[in-house]
mmCIF file as gemmi writes it, N, C-alpha and C atoms, coordinates in Angstrom:
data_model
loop_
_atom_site.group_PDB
_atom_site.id
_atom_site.type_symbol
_atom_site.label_atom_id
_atom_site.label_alt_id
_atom_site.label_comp_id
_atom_site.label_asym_id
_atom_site.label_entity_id
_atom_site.label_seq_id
_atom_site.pdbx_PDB_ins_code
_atom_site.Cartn_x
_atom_site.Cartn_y
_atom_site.Cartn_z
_atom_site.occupancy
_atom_site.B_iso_or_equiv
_atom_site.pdbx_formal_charge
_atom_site.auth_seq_id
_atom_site.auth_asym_id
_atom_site.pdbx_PDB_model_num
ATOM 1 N N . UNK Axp A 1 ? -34.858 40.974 -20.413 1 0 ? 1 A 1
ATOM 2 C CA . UNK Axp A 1 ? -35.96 40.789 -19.491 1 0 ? 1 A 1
ATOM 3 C C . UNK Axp A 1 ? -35.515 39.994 -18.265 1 0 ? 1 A 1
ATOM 4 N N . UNK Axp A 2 ? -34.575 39.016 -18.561 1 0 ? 2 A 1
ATOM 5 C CA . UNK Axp A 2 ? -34.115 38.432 -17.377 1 0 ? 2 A 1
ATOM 6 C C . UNK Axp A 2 ? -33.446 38.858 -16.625 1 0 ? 2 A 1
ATOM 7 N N . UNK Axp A 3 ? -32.493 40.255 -16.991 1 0 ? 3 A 1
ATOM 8 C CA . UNK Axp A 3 ? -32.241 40.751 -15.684 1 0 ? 3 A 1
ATOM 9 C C . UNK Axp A 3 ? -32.32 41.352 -14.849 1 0 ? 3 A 1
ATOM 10 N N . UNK Axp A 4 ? -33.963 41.652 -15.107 1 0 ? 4 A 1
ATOM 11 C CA . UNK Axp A 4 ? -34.361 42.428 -14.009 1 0 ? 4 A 1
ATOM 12 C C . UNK Axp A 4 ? -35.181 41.567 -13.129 1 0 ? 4 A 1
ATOM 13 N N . UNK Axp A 5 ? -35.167 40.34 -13.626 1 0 ? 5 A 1
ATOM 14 C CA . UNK Axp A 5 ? -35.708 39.277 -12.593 1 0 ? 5 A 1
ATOM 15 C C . UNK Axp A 5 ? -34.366 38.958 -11.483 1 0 ? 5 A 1
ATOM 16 N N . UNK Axp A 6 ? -33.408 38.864 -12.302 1 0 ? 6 A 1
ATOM 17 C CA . UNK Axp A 6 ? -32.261 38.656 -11.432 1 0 ? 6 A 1
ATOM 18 C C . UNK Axp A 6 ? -31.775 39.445 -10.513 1 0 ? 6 A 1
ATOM 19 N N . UNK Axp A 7 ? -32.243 40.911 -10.467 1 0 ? 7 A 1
ATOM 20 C CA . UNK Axp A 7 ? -31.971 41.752 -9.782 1 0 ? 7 A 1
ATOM 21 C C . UNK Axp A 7 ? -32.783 41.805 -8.825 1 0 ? 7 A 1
ATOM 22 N N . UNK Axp A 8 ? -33.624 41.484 -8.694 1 0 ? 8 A 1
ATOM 23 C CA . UNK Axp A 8 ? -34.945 41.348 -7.984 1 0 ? 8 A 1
ATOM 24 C C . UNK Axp A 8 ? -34.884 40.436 -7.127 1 0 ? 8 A 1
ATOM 25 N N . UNK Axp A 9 ? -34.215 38.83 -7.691 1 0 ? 9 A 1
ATOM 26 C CA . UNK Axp A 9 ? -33.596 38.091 -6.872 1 0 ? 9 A 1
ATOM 27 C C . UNK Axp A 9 ? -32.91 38.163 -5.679 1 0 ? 9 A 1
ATOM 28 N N . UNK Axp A 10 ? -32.017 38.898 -6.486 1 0 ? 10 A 1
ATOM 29 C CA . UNK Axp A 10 ? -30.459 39.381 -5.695 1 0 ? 10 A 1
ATOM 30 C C . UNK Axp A 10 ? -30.918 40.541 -4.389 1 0 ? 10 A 1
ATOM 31 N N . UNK Axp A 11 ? -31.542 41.351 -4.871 1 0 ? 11 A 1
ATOM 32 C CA . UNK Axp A 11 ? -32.369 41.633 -3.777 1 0 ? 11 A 1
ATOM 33 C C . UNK Axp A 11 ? -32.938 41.701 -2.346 1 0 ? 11 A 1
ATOM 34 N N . UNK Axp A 12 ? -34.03 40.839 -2.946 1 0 ? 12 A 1
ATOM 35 C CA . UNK Axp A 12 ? -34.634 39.725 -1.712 1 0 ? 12 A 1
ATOM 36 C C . UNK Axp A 12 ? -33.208 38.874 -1.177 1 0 ? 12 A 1
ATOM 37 N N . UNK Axp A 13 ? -32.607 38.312 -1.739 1 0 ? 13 A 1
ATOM 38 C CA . UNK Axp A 13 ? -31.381 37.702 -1.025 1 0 ? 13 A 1
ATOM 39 C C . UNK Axp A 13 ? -30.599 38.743 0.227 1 0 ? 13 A 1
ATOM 40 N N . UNK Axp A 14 ? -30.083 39.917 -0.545 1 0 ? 14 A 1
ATOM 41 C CA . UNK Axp A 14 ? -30.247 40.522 0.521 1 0 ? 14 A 1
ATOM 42 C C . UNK Axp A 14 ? -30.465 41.308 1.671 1 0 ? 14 A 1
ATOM 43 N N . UNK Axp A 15 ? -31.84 41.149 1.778 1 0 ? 15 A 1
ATOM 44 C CA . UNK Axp A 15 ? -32.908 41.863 2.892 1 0 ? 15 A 1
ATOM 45 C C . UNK Axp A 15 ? -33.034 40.761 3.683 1 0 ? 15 A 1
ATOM 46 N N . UNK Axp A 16 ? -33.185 39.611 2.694 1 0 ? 16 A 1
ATOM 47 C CA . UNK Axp A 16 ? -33.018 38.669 3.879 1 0 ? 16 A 1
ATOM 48 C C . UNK Axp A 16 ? -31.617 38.424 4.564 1 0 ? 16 A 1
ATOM 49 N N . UNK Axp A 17 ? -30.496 38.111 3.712 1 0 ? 17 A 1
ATOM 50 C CA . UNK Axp A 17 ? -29.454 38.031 4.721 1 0 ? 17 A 1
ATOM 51 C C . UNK Axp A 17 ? -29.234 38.898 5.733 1 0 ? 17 A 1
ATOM 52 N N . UNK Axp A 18 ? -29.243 40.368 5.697 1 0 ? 18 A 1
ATOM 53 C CA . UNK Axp A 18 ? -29.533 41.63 6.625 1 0 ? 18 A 1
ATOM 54 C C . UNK Axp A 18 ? -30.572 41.31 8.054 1 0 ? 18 A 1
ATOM 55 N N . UNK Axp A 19 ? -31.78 40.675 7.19 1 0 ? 19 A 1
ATOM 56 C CA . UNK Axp A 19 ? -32.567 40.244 8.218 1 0 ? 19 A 1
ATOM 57 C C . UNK Axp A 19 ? -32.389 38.809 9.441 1 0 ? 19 A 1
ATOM 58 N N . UNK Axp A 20 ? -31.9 37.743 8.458 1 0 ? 20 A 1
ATOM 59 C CA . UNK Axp A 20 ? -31.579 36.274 9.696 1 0 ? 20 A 1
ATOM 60 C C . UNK Axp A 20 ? -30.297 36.189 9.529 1 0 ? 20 A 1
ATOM 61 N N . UNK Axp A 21 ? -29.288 36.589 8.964 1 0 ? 21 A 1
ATOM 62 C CA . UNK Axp A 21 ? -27.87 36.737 9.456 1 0 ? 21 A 1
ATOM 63 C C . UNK Axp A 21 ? -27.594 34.917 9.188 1 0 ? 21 A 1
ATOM 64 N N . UNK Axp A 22 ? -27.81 34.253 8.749 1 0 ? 22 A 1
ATOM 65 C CA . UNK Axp A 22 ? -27.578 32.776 8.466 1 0 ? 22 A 1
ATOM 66 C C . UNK Axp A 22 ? -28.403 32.006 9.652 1 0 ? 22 A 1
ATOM 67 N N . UNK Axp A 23 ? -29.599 32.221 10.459 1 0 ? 23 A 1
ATOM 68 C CA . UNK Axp A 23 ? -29.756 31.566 11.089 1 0 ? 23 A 1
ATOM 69 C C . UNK Axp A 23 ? -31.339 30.756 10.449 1 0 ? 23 A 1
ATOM 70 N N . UNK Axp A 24 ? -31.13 29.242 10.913 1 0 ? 24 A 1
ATOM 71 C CA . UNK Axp A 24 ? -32.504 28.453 10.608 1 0 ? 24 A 1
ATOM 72 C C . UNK Axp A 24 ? -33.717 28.784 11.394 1 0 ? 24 A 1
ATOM 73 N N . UNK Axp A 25 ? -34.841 29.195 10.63 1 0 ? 25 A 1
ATOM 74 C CA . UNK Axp A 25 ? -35.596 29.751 11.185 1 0 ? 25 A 1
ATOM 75 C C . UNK Axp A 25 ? -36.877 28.687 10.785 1 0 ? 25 A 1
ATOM 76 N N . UNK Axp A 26 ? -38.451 29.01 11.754 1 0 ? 26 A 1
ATOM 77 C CA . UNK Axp A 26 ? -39.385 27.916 11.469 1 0 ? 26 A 1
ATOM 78 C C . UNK Axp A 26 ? -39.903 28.375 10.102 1 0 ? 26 A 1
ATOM 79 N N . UNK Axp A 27 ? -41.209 27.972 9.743 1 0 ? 27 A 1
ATOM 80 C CA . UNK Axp A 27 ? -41.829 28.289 8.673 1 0 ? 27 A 1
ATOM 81 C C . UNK Axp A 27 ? -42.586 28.965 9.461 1 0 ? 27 A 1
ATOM 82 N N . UNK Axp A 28 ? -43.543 29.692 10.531 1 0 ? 28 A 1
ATOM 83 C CA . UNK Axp A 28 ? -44.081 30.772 10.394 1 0 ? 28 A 1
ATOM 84 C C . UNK Axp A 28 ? -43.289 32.069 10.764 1 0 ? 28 A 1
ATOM 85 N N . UNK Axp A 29 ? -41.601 31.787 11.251 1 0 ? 29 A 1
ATOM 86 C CA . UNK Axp A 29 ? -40.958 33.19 11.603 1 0 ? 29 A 1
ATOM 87 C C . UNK Axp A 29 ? -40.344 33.609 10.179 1 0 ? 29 A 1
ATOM 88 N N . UNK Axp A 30 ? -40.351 32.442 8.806 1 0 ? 30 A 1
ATOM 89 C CA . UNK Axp A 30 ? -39.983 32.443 7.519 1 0 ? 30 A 1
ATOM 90 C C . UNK Axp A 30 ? -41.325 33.449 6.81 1 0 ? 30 A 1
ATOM 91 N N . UNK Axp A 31 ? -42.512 33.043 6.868 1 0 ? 31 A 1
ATOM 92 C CA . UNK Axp A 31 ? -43.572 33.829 6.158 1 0 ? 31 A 1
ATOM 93 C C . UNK Axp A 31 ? -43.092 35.179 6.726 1 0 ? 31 A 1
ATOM 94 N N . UNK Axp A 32 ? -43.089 36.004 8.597 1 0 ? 32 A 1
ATOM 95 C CA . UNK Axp A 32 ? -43.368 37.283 8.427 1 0 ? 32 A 1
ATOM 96 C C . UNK Axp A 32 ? -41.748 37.702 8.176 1 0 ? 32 A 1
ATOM 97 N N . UNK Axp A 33 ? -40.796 36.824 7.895 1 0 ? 33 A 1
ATOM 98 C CA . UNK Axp A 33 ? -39.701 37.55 7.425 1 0 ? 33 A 1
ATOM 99 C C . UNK Axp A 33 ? -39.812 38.351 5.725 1 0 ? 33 A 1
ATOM 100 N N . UNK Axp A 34 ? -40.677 37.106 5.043 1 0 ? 34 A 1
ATOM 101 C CA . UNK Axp A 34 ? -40.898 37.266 3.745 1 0 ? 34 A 1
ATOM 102 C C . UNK Axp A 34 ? -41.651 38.687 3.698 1 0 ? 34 A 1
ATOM 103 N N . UNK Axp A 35 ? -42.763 38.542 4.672 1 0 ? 35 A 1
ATOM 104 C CA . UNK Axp A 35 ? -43.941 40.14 4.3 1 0 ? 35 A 1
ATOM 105 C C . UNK Axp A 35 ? -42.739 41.373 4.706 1 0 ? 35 A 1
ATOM 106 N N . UNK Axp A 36 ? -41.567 41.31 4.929 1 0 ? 36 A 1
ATOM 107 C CA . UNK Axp A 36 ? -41.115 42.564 5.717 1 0 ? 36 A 1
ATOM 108 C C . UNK Axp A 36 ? -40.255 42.97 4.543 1 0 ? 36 A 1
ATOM 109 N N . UNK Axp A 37 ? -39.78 41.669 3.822 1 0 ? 37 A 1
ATOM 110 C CA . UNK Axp A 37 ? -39.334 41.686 2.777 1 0 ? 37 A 1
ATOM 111 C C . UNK Axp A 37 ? -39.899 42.599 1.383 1 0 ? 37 A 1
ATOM 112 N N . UNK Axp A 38 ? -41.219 41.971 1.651 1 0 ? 38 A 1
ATOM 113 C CA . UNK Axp A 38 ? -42.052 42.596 0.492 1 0 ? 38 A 1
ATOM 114 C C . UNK Axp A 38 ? -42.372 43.95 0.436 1 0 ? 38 A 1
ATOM 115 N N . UNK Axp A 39 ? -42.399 44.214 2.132 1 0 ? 39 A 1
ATOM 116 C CA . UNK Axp A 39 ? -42.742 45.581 2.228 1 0 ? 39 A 1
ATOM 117 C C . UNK Axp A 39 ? -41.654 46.883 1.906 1 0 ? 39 A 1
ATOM 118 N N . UNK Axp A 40 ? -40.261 45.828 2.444 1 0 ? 40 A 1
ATOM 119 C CA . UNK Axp A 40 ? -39.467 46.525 1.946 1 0 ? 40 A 1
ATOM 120 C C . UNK Axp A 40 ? -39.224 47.093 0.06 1 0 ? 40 A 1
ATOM 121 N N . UNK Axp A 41 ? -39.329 45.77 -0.24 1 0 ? 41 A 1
ATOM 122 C CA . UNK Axp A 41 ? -38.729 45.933 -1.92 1 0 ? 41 A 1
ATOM 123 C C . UNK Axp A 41 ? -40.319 47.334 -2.526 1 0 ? 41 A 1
ATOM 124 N N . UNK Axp A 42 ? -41.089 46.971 -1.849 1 0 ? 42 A 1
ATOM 125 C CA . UNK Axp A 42 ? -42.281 47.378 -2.218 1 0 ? 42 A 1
ATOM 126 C C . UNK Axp A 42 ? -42.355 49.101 -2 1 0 ? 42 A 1
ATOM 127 N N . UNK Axp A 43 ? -41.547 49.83 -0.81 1 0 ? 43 A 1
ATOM 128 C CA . UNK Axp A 43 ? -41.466 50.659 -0.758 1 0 ? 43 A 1
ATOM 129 C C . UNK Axp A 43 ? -40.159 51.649 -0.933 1 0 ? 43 A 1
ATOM 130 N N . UNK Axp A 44 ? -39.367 50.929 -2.563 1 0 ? 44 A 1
ATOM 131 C CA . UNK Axp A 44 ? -38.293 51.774 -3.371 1 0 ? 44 A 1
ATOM 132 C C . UNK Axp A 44 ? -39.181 52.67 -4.446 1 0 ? 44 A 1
ATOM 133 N N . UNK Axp A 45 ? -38.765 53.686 -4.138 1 0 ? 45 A 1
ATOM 134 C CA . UNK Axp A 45 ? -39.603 54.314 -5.172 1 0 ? 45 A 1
ATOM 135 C C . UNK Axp A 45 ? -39.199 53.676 -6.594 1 0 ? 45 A 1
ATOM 136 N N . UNK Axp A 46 ? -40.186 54.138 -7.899 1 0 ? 46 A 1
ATOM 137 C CA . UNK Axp A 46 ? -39.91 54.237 -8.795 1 0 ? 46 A 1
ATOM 138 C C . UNK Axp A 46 ? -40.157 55.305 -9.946 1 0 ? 46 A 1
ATOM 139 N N . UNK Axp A 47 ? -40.014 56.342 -9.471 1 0 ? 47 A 1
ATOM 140 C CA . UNK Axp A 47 ? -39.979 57.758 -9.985 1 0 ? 47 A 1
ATOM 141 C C . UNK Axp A 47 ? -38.617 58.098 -9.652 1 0 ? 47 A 1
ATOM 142 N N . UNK Axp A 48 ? -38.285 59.765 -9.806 1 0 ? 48 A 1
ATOM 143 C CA . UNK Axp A 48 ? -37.4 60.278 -9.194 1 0 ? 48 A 1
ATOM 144 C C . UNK Axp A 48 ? -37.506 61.112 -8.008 1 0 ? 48 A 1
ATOM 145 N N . UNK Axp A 49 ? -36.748 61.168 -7.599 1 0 ? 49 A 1
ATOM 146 C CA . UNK Axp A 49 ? -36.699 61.533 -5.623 1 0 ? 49 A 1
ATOM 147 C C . UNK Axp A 49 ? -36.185 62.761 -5.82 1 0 ? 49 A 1
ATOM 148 N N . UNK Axp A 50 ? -36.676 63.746 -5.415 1 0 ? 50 A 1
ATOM 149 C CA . UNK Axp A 50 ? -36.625 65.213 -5.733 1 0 ? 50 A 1
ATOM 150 C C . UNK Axp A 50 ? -36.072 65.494 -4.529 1 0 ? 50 A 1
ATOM 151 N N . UNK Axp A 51 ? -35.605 66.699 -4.521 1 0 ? 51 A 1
ATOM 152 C CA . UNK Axp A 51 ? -35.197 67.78 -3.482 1 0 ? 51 A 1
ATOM 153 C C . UNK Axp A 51 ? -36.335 68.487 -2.134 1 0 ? 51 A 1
ATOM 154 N N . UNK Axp A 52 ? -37.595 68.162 -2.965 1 0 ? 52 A 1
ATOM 155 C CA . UNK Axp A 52 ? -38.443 68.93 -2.525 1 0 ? 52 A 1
ATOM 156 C C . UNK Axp A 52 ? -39.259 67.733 -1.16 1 0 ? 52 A 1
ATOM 157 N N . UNK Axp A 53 ? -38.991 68.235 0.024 1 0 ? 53 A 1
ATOM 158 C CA . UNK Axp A 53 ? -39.701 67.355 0.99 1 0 ? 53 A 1
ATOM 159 C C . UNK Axp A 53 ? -41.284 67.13 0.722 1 0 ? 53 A 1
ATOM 160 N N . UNK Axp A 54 ? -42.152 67.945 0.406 1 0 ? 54 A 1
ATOM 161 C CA . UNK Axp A 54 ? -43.525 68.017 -0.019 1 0 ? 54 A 1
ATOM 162 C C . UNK Axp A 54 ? -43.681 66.845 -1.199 1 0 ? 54 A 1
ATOM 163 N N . UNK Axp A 55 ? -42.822 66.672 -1.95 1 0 ? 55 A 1
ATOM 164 C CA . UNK Axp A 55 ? -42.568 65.808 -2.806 1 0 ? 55 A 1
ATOM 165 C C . UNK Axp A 55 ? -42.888 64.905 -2.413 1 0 ? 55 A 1
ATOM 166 N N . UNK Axp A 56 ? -43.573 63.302 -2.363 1 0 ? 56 A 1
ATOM 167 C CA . UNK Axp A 56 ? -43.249 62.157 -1.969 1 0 ? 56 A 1
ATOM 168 C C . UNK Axp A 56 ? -42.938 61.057 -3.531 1 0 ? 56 A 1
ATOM 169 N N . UNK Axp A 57 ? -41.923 60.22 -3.622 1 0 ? 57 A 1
ATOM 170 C CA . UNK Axp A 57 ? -41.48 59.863 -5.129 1 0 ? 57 A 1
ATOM 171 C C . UNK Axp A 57 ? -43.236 58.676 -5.229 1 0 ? 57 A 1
ATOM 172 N N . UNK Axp A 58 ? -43.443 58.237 -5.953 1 0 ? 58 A 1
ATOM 173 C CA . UNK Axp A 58 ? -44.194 57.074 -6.222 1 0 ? 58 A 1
ATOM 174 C C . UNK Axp A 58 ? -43.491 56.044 -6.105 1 0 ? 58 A 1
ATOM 175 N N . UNK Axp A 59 ? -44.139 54.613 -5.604 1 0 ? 59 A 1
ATOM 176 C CA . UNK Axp A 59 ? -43.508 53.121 -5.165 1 0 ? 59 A 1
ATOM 177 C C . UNK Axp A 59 ? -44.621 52.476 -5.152 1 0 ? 59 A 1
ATOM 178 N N . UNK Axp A 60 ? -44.107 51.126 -5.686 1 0 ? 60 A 1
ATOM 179 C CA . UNK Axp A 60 ? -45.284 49.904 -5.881 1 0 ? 60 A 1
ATOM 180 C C . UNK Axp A 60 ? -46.194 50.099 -4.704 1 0 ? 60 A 1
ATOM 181 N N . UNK Axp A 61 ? -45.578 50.484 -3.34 1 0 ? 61 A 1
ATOM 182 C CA . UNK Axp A 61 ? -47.055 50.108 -2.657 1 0 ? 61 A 1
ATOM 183 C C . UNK Axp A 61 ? -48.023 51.173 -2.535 1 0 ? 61 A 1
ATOM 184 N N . UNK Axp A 62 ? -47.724 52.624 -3.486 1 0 ? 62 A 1
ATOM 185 C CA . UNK Axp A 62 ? -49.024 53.267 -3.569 1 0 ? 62 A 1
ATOM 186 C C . UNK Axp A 62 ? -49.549 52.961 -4.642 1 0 ? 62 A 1
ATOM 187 N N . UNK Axp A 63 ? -49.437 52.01 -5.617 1 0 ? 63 A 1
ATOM 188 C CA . UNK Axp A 63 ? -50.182 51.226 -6.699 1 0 ? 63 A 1
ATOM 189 C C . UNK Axp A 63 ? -51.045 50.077 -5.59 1 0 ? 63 A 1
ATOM 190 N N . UNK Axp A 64 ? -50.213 49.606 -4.965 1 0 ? 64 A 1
ATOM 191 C CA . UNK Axp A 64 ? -50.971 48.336 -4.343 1 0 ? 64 A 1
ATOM 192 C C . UNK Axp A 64 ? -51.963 48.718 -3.111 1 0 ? 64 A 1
ATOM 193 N N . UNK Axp A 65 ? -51.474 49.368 -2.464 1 0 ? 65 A 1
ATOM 194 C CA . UNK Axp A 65 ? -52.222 50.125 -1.541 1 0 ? 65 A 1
ATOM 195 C C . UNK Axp A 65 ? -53.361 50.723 -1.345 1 0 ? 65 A 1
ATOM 196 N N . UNK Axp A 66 ? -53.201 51.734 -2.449 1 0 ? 66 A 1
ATOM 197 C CA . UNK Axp A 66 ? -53.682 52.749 -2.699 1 0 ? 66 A 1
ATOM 198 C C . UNK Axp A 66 ? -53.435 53.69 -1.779 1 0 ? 66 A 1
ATOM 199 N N . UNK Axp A 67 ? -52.669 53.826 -1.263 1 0 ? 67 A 1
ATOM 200 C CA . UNK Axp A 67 ? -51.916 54.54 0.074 1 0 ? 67 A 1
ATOM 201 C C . UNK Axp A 67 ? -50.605 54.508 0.269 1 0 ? 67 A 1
ATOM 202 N N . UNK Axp A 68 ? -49.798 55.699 0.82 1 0 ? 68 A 1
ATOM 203 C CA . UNK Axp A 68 ? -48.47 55.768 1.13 1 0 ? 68 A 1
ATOM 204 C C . UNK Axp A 68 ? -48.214 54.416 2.2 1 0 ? 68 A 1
ATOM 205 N N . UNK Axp A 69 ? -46.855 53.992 2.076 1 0 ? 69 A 1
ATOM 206 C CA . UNK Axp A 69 ? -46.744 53.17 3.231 1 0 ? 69 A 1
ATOM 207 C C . UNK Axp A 69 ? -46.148 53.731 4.301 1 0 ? 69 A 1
ATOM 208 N N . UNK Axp A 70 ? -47.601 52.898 5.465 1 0 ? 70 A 1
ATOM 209 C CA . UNK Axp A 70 ? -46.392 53.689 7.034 1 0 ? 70 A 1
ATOM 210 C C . UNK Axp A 70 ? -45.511 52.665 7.342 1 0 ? 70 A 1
ATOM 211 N N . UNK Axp A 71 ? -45.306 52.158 7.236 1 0 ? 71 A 1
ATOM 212 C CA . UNK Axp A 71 ? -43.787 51.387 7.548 1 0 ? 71 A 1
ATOM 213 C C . UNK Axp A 71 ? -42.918 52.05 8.467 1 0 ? 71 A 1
ATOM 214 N N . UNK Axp A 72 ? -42.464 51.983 9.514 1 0 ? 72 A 1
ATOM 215 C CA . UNK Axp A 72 ? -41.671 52.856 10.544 1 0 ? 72 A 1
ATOM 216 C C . UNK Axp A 72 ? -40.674 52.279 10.425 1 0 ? 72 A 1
ATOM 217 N N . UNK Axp A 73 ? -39.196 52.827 10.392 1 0 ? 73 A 1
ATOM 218 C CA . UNK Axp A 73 ? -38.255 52.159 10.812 1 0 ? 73 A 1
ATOM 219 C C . UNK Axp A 73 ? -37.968 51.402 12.095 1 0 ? 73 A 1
ATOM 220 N N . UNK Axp A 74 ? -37.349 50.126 12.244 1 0 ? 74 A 1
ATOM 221 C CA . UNK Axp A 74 ? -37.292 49.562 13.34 1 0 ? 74 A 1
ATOM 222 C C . UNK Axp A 74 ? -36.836 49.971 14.772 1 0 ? 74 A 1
ATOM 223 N N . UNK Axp A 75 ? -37.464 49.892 15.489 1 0 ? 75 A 1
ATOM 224 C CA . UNK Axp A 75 ? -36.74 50.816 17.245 1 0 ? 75 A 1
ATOM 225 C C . UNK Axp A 75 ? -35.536 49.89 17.484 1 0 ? 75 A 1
ATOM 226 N N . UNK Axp A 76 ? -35.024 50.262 18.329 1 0 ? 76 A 1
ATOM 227 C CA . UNK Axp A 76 ? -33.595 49.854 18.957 1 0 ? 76 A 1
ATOM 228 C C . UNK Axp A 76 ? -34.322 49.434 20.214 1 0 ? 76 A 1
ATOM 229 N N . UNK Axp A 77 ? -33.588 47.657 19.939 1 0 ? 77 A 1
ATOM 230 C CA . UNK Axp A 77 ? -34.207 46.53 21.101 1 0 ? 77 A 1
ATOM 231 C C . UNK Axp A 77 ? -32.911 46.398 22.105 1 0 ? 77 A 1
ATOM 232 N N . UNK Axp A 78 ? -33.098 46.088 23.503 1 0 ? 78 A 1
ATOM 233 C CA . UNK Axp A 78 ? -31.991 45.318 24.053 1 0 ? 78 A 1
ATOM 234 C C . UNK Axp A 78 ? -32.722 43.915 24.146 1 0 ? 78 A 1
ATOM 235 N N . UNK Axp A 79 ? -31.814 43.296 24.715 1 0 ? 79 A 1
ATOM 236 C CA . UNK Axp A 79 ? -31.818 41.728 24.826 1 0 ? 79 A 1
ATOM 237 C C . UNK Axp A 79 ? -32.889 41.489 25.454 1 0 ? 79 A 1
ATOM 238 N N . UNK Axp A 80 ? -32.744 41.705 26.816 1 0 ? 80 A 1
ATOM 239 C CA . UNK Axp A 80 ? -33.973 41.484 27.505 1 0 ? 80 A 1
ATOM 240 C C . UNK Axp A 80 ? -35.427 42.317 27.219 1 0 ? 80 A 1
ATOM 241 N N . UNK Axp A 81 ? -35.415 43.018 26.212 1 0 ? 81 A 1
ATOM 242 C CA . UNK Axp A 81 ? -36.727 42.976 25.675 1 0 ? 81 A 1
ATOM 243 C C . UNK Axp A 81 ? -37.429 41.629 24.646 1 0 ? 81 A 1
ATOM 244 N N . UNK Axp A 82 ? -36.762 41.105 24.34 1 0 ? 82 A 1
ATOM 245 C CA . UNK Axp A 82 ? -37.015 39.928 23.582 1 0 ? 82 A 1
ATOM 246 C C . UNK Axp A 82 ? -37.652 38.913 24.542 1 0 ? 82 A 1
ATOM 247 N N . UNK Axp A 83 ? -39.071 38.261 23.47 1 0 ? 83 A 1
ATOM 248 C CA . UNK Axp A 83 ? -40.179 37.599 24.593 1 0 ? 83 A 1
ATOM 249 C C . UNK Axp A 83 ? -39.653 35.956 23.959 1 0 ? 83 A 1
ATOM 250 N N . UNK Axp A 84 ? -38.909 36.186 22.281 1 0 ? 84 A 1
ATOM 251 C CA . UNK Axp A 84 ? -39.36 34.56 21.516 1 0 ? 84 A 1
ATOM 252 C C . UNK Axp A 84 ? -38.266 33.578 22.485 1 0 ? 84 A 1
ATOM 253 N N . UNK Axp A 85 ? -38.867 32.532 22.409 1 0 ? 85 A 1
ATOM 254 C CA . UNK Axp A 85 ? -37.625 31.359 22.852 1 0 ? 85 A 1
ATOM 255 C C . UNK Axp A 85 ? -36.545 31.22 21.783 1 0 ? 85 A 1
ATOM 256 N N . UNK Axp A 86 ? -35.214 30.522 22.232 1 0 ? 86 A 1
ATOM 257 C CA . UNK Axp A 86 ? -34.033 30.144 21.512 1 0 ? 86 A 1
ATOM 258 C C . UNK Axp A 86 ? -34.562 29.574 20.438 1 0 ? 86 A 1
ATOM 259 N N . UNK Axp A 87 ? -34.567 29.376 19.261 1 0 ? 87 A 1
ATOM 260 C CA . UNK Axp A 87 ? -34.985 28.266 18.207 1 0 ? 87 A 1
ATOM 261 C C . UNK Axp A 87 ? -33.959 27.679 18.148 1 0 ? 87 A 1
ATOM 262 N N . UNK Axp A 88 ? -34.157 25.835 17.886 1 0 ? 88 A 1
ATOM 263 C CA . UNK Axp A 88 ? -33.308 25.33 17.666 1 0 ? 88 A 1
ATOM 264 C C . UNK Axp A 88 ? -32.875 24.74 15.983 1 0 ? 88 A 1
């Protein structure tokens, strides 16, 4: 039983490293890192993933949902689109 807690761990460890790359972040840019997190782990299926595009597999967040998740993959930013200040 414990190692699928540990895997779960390991995980979240890293979506987050992927996500802040080692940098100190505040506690409210920490919460929506966490929800992106969740949304992620949340939308691995857990069925099997068929061949068939019409297919969609089942994943925790159409239990939680009750709906597919739209989740979009992230757009491609340049620099100067960025509004946040430097954190220190």
């Amino acid at each position: 039983m414990g190692d699928t807690w540990e895997r779960m761990v390991r995980s979240v460890k890293r979506v987050l490293y992927s996500l802040l790359k080692e940098q100190s972040v505040c506690d409210e840019t920490l919460l929506t890192v966490m929800s992106e997190v969740e949304a992620i782990l949340n939308s691995r299926p857990i069925t099997t993933v068929t061949m068939d595009s019409s297919d969609e597999p089942l994943s925790p967040n159409h239990l939680l949902l009750l709906r597919p998740n739209d989740n979009l993959p992230p757009g491609i930013f340049v620099k100067e689109d960025g509004f946040g200040k430097r954190q220190a």
